[in-house]
C-alpha positions in Angstrom: -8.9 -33.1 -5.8 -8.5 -29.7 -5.1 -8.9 -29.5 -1.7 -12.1 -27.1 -1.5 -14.7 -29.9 0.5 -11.8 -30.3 3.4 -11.1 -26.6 3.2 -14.7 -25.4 3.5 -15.9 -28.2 5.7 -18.0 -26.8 8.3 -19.2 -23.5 7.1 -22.3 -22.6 5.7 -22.2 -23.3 1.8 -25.4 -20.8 1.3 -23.7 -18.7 3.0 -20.1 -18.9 1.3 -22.2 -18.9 -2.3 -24.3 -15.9 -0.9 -21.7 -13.9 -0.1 -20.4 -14.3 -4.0 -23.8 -12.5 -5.2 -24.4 -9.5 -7.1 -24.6 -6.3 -4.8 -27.7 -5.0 -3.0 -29.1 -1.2 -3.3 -27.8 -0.8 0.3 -23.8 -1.8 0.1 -22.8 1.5 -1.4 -19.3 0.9 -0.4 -19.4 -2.9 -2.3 -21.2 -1.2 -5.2 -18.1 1.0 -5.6 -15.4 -1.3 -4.5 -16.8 -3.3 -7.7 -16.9 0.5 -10.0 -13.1 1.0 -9.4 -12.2 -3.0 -9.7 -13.8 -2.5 -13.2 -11.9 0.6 -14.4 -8.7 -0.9 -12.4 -8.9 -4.1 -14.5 -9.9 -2.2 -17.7 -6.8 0.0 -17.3 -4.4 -2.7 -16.4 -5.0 -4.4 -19.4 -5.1 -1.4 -21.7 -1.3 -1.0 -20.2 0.1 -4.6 -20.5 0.7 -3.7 -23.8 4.6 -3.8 -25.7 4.1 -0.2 -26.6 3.2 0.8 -22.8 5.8 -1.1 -20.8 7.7 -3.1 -22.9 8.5 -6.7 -23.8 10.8 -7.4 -20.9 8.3 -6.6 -18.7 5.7 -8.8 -20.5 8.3 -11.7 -20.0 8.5 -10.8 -16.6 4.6 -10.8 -16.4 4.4 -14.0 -18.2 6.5 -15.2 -15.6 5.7 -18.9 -13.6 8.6 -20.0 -11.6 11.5 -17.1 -10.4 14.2 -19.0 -11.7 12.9 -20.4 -15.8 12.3 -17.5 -18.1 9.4 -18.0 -20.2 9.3 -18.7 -23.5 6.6 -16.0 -25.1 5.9 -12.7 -23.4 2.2 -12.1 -21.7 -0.6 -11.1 -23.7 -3.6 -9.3 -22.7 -5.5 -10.1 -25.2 -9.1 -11.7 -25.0 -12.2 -12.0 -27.0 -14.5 -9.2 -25.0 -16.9 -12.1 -23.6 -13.8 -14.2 -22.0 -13.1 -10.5 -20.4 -16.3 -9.5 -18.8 -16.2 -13.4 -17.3 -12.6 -12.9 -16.0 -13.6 -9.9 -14.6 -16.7 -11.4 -12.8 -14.9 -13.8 -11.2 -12.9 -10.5 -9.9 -15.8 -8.9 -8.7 -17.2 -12.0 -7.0 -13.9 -12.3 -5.2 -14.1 -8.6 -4.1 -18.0 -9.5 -2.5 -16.7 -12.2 -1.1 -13.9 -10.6 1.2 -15.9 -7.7 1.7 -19.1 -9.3 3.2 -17.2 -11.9 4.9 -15.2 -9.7 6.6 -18.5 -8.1 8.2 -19.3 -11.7 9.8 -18.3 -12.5 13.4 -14.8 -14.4 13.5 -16.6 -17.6 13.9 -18.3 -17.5 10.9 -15.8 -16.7 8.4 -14.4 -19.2 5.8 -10.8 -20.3 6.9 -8.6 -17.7 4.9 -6.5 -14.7 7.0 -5.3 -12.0 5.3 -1.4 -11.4 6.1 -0.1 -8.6 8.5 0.0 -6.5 4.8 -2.7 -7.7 2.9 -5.2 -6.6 5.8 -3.2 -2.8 5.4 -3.9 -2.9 2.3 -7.5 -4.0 2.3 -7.9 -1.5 5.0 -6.5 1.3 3.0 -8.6 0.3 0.2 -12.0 0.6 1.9 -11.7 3.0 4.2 -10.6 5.4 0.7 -13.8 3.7 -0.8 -16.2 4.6 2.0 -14.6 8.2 1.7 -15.0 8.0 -2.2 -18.7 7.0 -1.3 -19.0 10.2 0.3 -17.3 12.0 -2.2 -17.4 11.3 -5.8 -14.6 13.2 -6.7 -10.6 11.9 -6.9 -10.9 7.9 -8.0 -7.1 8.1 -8.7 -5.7 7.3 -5.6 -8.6 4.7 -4.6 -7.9 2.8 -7.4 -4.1 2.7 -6.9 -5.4 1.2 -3.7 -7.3 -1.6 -5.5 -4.2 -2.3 -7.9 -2.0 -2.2 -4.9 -4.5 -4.7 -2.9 -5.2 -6.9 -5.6 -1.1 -7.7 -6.5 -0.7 -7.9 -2.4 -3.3 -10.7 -2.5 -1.4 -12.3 -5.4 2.0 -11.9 -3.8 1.1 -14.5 -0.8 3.8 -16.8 -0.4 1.9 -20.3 0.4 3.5 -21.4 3.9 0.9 -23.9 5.1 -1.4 -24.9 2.0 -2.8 -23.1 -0.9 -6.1 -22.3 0.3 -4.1 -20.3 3.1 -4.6 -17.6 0.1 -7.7 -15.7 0.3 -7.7 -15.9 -3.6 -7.9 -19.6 -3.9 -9.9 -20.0 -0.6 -13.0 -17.1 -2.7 -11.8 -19.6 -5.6 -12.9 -22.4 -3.5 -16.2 -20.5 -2.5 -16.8 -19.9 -6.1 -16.4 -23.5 -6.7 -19.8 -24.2 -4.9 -22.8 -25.1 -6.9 -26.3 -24.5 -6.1 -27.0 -27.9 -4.8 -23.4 -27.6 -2.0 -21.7 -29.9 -4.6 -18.6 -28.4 -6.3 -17.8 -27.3 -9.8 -16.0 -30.2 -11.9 
C-alpha cells in the first residue's frame, strides 16, 4: 500500500534491517551521534512548551497543510514509554543514514540526500567525529543535529515520497525479520 516492497526491491533486506541495529563497541562516532540525538530530542520537547515559545508557535508547529490553520496547538506531551519508542525509531533512523552512507553507491537503499541536507549531515558528523575526540562543547554539535534533523523534514516531495530519506529509513524500519513488512 505504501510503497516500501517497490521502493526497496532489489537491495538486501538483512542488510537494510542490519543497518537499523543497535550500535557496536567500535562506531564511536554512531554511539555519539545517537548521545546528542537523545539530549537534542529531550530538549526539544522540554521547549515545545506555551511557557517557552508560545501558543502561536505551537499552532504553527501543529501545523499540516500551509494554507488551513489548525484547530488545537501541538502538544508535547507523551506517557514516558510512547517517548523512549519515538525516540528509538529516531535513533534507528540516525544508524541507518550513517552506516549506509559508508556502503559503496551500489549498495545503498534508493534515498539521496538534497544538495543541503548532505551539508548538513556533513556538518553534523564531521563536529561529531571532532566531539569524539574531544568531549568537551556539545552545544554546537547538537545545534547541528537539530538543524539536520528539520533539514530532513523540510524535503519538499518532487518525485515520490520515499525520495525522503525519512520515509525511505521508515520503509527500512518497516522490514520484519522474515523480509515481510510490518502491517
Amino acid at each position: 500500500r505504501v510503497g516500501w516492497a517497490a521502493h526497496l526491491s532489489g537491495w538486501d533486506p538483512d542488510r537494510l534491517r542490519e543497518s537499523a541495529g543497535a550500535v557496536r563497541e567500535d562506531e564511536a562516532v554512531l554511539q555519539r551521534m545517537c548521545d546528542i540525538l537523545d539530549r537534542g530530542l529531550d530538549q526539544a520537547r522540554a521547549t515545545s512548551v506555551p511557557m517557552k515559545v508560545g501558543r502561536p508557535v505551537l499552532f504553527d508547529v501543529e501545523r499540516k497543510e500551509v494554507n488551513v490553520k489548525p484547530s488545537r496547538p501541538f502538544d508535547s506531551r507523551l506517557e514516558d514509554d510512547t517517548w523512549a519508542r519515538y525516540k528509538d525509531v529516531w535513533r534507528k533512523m540516525v544508524c541507518i543514514w550513517q552506516r549506509t552512507q559508508q556502503w559503496e553507491d551500489s549498495d545503498r537503499p534508493p534515498f539521496g540526500l538534497t544538495e543541503r541536507q548532505g551539508e548538513l549531515y556533513d556538518a553534523f558528523e564531521e563536529a561529531v567525529e571532532a566531539a569524539v575526540k574531544d568531549t568537551e562543547g556539545t552545544g554546537k554539535v547538537e545545534r547541528l543535529c537539530l538543524d539536520m534533523l528539520v533539514g530532513f523534514l523540510d524535503h519538499r516531495l518532487k518525485r515520490g515520497d520515499l525520495d525522503n530519506v525519512v520515509l525511505s529509513a521508515l520503509a527500512v524500519l518497516g522490514i520484519r525479520e522474515d523480509n515481510g513488512w510490518i502491517d
